[in-house]
Backbone as numpy.savetxt, mean C-alpha at the origin, in Angstrom:
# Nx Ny Nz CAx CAy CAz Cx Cy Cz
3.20 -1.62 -12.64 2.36 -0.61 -13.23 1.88 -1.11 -14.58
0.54 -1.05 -15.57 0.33 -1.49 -16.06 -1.02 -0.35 -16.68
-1.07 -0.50 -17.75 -2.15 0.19 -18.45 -3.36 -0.58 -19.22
-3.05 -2.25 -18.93 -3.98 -3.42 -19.20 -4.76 -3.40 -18.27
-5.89 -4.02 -18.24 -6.79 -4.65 -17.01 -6.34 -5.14 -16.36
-5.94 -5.64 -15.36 -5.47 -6.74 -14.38 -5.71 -6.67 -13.05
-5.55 -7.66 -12.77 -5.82 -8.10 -11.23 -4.55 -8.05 -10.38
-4.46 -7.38 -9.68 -2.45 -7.12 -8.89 -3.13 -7.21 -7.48
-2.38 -8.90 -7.40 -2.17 -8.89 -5.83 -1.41 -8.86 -5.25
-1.87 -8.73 -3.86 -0.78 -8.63 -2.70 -0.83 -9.66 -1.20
-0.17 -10.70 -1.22 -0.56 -11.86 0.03 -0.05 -11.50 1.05
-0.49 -11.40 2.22 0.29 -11.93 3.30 0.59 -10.13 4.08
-0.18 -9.38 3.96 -0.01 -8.27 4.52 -0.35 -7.75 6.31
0.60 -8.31 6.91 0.71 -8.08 8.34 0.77 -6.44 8.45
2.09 -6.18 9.18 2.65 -4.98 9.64 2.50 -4.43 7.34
2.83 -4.91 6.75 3.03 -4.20 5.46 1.90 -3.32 4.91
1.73 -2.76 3.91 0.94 -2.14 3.37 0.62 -1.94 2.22
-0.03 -2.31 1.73 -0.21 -2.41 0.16 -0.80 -1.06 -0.57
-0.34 -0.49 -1.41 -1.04 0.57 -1.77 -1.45 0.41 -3.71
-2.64 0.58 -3.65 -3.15 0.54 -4.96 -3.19 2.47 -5.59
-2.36 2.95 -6.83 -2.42 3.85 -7.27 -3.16 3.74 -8.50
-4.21 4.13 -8.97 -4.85 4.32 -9.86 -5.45 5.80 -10.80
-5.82 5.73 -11.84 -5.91 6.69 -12.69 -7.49 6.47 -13.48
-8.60 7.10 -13.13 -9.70 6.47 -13.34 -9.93 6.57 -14.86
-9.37 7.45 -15.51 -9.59 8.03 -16.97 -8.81 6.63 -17.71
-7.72 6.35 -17.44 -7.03 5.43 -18.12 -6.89 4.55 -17.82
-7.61 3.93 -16.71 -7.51 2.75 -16.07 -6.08 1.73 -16.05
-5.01 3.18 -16.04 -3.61 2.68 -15.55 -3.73 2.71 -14.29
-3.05 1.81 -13.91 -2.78 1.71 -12.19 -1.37 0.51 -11.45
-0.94 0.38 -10.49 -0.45 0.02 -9.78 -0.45 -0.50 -8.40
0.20 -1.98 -8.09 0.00 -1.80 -6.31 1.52 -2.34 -6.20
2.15 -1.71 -4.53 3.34 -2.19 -4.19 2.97 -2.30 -3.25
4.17 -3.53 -2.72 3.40 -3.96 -1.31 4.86 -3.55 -0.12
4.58 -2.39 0.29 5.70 -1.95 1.08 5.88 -2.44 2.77
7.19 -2.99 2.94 7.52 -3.31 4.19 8.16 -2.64 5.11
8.62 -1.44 4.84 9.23 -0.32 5.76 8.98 0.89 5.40
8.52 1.95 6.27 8.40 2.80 6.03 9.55 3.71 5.22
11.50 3.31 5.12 11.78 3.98 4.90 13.09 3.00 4.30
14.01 3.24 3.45 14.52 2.27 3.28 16.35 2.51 3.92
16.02 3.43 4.79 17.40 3.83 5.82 17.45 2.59 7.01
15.65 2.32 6.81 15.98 0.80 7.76 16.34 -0.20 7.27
16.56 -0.39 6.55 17.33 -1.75 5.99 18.50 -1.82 5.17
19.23 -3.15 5.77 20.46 -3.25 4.70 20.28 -3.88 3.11
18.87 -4.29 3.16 18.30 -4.86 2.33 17.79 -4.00 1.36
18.50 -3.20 0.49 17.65 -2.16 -0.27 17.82 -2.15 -2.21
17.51 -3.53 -2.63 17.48 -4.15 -3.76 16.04 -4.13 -4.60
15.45 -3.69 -3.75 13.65 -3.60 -4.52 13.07 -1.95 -3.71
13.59 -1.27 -4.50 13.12 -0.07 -3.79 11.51 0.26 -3.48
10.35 -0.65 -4.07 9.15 -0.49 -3.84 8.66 -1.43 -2.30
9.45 -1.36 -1.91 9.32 -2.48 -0.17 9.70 -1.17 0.99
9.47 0.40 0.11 9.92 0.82 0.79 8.83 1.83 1.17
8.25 2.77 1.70 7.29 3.88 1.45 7.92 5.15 0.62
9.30 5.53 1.39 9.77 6.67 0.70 10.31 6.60 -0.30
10.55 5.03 -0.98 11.01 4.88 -2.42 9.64 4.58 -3.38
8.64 3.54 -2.93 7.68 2.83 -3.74 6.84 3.93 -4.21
6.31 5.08 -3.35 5.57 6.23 -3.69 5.60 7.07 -4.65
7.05 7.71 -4.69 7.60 8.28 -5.87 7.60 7.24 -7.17
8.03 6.09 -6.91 8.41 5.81 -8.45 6.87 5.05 -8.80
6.23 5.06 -8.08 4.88 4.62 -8.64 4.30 5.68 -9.30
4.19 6.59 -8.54 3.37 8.23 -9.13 4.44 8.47 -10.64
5.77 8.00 -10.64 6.60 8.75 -12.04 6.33 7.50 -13.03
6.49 6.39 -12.79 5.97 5.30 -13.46 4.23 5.45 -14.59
3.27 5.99 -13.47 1.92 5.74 -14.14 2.03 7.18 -15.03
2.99 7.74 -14.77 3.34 9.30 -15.28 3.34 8.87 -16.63
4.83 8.12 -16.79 5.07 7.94 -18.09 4.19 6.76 -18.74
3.53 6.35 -18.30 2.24 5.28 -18.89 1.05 6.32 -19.16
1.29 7.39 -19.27 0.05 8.55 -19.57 -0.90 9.19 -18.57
-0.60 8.56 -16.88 -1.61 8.92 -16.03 -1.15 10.15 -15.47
-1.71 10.81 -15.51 -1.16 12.38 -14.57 -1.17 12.54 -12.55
-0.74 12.88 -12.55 -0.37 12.91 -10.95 -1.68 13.35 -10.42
-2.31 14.64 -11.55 -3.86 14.81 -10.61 -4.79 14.08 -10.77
-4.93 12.87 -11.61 -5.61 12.01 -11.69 -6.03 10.97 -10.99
-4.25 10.79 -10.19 -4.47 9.59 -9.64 -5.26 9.58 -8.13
-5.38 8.65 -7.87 -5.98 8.42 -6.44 -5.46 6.78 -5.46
-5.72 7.27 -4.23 -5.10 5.91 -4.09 -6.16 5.04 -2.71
-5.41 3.46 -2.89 -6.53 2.73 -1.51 -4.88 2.48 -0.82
-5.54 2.39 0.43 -4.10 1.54 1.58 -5.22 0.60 2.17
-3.94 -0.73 1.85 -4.67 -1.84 3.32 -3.16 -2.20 4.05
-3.87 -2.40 5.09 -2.80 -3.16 5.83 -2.13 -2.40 7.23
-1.02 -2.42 7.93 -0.32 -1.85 8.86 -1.15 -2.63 10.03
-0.91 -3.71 10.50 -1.58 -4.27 11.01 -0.77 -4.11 12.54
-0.95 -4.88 13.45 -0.03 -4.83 14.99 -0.44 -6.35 14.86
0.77 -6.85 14.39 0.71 -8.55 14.57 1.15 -9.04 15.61
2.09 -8.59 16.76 2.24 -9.09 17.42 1.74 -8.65 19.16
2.26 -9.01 20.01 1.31 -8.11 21.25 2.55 -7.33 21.50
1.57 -6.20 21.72 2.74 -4.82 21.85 3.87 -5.29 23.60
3.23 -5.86 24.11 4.17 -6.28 25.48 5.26 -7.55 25.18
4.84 -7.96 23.89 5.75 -9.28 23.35 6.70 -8.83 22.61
7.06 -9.37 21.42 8.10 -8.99 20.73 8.10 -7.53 19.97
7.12 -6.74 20.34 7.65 -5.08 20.03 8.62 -4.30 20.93
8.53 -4.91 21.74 9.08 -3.99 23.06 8.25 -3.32 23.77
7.19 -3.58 24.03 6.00 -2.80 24.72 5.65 -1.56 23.51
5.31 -1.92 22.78 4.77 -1.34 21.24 5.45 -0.06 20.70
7.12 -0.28 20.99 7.70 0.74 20.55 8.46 0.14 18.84
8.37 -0.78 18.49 8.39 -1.02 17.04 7.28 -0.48 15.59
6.09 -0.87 16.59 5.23 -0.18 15.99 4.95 -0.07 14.12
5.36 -1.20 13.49 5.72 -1.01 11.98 4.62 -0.72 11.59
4.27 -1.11 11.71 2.48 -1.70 11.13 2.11 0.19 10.87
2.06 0.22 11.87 1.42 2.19 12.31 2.49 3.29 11.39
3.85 2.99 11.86 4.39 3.58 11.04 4.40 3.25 9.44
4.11 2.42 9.41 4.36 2.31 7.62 3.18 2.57 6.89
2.13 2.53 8.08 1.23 3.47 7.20 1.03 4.74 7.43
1.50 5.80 8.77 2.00 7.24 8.70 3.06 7.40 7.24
3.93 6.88 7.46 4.74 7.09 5.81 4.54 6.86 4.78
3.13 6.16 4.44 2.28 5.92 3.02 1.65 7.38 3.07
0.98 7.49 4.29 0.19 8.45 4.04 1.03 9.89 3.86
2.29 10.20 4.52 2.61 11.17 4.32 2.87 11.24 2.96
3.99 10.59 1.82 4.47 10.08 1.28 3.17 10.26 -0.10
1.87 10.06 -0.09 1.21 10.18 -0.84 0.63 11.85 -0.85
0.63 12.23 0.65 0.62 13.78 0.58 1.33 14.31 0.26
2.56 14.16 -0.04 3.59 15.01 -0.36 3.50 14.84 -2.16
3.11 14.00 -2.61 3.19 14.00 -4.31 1.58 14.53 -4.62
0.86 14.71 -3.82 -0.55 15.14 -4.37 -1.63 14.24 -4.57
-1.39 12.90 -4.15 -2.36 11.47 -4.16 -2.92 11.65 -2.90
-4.74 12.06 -3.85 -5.36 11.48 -2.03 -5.59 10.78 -2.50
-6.04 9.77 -0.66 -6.34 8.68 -0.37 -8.19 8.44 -0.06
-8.42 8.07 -0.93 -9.97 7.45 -1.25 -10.50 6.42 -0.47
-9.81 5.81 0.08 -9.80 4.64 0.63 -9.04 3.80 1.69
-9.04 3.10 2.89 -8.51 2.35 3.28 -9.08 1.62 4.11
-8.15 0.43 4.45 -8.36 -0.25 5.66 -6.70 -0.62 6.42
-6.62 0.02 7.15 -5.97 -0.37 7.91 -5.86 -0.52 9.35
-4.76 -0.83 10.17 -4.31 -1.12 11.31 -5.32 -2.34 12.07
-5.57 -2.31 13.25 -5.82 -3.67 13.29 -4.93 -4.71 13.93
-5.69 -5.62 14.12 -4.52 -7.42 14.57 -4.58 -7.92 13.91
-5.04 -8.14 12.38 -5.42 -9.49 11.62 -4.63 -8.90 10.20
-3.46 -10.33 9.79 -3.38 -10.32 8.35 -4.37 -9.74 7.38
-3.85 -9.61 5.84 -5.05 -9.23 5.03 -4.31 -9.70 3.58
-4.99 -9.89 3.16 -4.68 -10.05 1.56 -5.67 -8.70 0.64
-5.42 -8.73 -0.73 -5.69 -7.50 -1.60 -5.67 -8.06 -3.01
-6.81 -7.63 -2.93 -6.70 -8.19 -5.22 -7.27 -6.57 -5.81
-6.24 -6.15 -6.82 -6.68 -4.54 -6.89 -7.15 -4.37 -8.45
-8.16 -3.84 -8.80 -8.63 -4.48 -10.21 -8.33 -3.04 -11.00
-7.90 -2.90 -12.10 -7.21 -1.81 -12.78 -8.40 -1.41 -13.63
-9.12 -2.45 -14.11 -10.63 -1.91 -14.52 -11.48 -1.13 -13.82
-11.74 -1.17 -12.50 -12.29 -0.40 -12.01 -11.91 0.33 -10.65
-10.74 -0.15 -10.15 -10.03 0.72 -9.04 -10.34 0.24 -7.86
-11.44 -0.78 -7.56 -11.59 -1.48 -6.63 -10.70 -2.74 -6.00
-10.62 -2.50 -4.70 -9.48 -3.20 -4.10 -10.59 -4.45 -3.12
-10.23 -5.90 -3.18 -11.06 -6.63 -2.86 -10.15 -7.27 -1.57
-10.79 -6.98 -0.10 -9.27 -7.92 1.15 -10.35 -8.67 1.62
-9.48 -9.89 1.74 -9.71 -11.02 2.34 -9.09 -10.95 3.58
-9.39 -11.43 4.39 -9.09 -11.70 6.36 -9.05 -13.38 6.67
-8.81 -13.98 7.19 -9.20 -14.97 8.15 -10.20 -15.03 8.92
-10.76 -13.82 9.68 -11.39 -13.35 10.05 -13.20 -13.10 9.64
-12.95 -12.71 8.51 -14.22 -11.94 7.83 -14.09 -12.38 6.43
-15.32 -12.41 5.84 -16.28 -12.50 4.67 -15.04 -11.29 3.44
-14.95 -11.68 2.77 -14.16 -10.56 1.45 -14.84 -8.64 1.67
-14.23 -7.88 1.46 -14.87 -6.87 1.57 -14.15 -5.85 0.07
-14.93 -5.38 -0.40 -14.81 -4.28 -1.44 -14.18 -2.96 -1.23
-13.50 -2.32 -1.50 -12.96 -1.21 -0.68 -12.94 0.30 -1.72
């Protein structure tokens, strides 16, 4: 979280989801790049922003105490992709991360009062994210496709 200008990226966003929180008045903002929707799935729970039901909250209380108000903010999602073939290593697409982790961004941002202005998600293709705090614009790159503005 940061109340400077900056550029906050995020590489390599398969099944993950990157969410940019911003504050247009103060051009405070934030991005975390969450890998589970919840962090009951993992034994791994040392970076609570890898999580949806942890990264959400402490992003929204974070830009809080950096001066941004909760009704201010607004937010972009990229990502939740289906990287693999749902008949391959999902189990016939009952893993499903990609989808779920962005149902739990989105709930997760409804529940604190952040709409969502923006996204791109789901999909087959990686994505990358450069999120600019100057102006709230989120820039993804693909393999696929030409850069797009979001």
């Amino acid at each position: 979280m940061t109340t400077e200008t900056a550029l906050l990226v995020a590489r390599g966003l398969g099944s993950c989801v990157a969410i940019g929180l911003w504050d247009p008045l103060s051009h405070a903002g934030g991005l975390s790049h969450v890998l589970l929707p919840s962090i009951e799935m993992s034994v791994f729970r040392d970076s609570p922003h890898k999580f949806a039901d942890r990264s959400v909250p402490l992003m929204v209380r974070e830009l809080r105490r950096k001066g941004a108000p909760v009704e201010r903010l607004v937010a972009k999602i990229v990502g939740g992709a289906q990287m693999f073939n749902p008949k391959g290593l999902s189990h016939g697409g009952v893993l499903r991360i990609g989808e779920r982790n962005v149902t739990a961004v989105r709930e997760q941002l409804a529940a604190v009062g952040v709409p969502i202005v923006g996204e791109d998600v789901g999909g087959t293709v990686g994505r990358t994210v450069a999120f600019s705090t100057s102006d709230g614009s989120m820039t993804i790159t693909t393999i696929e496709s030409p850069p797009r503005i979001l």
